[in-house]
Every structure is written in structure tokens, then in C-alpha cells.
C-alpha positions as CSV (number, residue, x, y, z in Angstrom):
1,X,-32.1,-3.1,13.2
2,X,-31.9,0.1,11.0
3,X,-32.5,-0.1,7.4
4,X,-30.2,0.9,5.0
5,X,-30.7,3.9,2.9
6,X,-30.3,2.6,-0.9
7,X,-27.2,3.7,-2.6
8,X,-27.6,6.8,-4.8
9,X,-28.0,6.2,-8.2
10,X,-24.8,7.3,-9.7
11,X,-23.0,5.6,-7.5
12,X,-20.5,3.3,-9.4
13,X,-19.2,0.2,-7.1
14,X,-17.2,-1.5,-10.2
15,X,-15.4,2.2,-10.8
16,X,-14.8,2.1,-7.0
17,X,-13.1,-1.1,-6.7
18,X,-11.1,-0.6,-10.3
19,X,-10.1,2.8,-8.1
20,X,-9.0,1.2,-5.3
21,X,-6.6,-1.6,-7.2
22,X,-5.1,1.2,-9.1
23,X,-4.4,2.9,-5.6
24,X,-2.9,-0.1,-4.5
25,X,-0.8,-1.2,-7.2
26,X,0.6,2.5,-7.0
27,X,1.0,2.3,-3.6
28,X,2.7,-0.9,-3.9
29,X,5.4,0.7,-6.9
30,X,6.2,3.7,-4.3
31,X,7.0,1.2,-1.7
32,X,9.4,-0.1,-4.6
33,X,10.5,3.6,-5.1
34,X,11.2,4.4,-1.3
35,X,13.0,1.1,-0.4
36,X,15.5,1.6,-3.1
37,X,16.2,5.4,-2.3
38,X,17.0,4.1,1.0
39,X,19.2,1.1,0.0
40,X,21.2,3.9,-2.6
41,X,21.6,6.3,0.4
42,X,22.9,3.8,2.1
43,X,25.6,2.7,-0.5
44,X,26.2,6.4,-1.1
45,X,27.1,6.5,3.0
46,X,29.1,3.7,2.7
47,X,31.3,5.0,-0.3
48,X,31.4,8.6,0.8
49,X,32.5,7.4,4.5
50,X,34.3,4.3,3.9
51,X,35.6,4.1,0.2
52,X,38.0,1.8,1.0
53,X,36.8,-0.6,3.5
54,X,33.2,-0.6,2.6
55,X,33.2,0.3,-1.0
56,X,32.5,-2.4,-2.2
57,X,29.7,-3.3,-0.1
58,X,28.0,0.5,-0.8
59,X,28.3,-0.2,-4.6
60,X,26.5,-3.2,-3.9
61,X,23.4,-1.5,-2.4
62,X,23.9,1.3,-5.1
63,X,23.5,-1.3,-8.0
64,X,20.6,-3.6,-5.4
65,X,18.9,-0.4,-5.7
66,X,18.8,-0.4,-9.1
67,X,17.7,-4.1,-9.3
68,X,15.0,-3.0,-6.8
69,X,13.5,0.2,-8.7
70,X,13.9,-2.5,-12.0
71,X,11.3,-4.8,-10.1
72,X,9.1,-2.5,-8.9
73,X,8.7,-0.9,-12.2
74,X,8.2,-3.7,-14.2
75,X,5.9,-5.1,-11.9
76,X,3.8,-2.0,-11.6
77,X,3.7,-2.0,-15.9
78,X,2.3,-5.9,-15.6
79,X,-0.1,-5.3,-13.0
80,X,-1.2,-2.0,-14.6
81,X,-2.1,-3.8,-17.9
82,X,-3.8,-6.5,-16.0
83,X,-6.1,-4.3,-14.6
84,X,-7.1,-2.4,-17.6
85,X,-7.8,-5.5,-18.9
86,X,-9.5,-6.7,-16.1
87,X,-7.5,-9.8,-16.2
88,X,-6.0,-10.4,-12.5
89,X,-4.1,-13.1,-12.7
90,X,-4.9,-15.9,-9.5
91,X,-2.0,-17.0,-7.3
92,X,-1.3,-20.5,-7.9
93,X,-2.4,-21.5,-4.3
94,X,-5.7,-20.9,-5.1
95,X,-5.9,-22.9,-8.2
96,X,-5.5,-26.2,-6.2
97,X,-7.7,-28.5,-7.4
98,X,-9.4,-30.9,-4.5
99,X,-8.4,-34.9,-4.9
């Protein structure tokens, strides 16, 4: 078996990892981002093409949109501030104690 070099010594695994949530958390918000740019083209189609028989439907996904963006947003704020305080909240399945 090869043996491993040792790590350098300004290599930072804690900074790393705090990288990598960020990444993912903002990675996460742009998914919020892109599926509500696609939900308010979609009502956009649907009152440009069909204002009267669709309307209402497309001003649906126009204001879903919003709701969408809303959620991603705030989500991305109350998972930013739990990782600058290094405070990841645990999902409630794994706080099951054992009887």
C-alpha cells in the first residue's frame, strides 16, 4: 500500500468544508432562482398566448414564482447565518432518541 504524502502545512480542512457548505447553500438558492424564472416564463406564455382561456392559470405561475424566489431567498438568508455561526441546525430524524 502507498503511503500518503502529509498534507502541506497551510492547508486548511475546516476553511475547506465551511467553503464547500457556502457553495452548496448557493447552489441550492440558484436552483430557487432558475425554477422560478422558468415557472414566470411559463405564466408569461400562457398570458401572452392564451389571455383569455389560460390567464388565469399563467398569473398563477407568475405569482408561484414569486412564492418560489420568496422561499429560496429566505432560506438561503437562514442557512447563511447558520453557517457563519457554525450552528447547522440537525433534521429532526436524527434527533430520535432510542427506547
Amino acid at each position: 500500500m502507498p503511503e500518503l504524502s502529509p498534507l502541506p502545512p497551510n492547508y486548511d480542512q475546516q476553511g475547506l468544508a465551511a467553503a464547500r457548505t457556502r457553495m452548496a447553500n448557493e447552489r441550492t438558492f440558484l436552483t430557487y432562482v432558475r425554477t422560478s424564472l422558468a415557472m414566470l416564463g411559463f405564466g408569461l406564455a400562457l398570458i401572452q398566448l392564451h389571455p383569455v382561456r389560460a390567464g388565469s392559470l399563467g398569473y398563477w405561475a407568475v405569482g408561484a414564482a414569486g412564492v418560489v424566489l420568496l422561499t429560496g431567498w429566505l432560506r438561503f438568508r437562514m442557512r447563511q447565518r447558520e453557517i457563519e455561526d457554525c450552528r447547522i441546525a440537525v433534521n429532526a430524524s436524527d434527533t430520535s432518541l432510542p427506547h
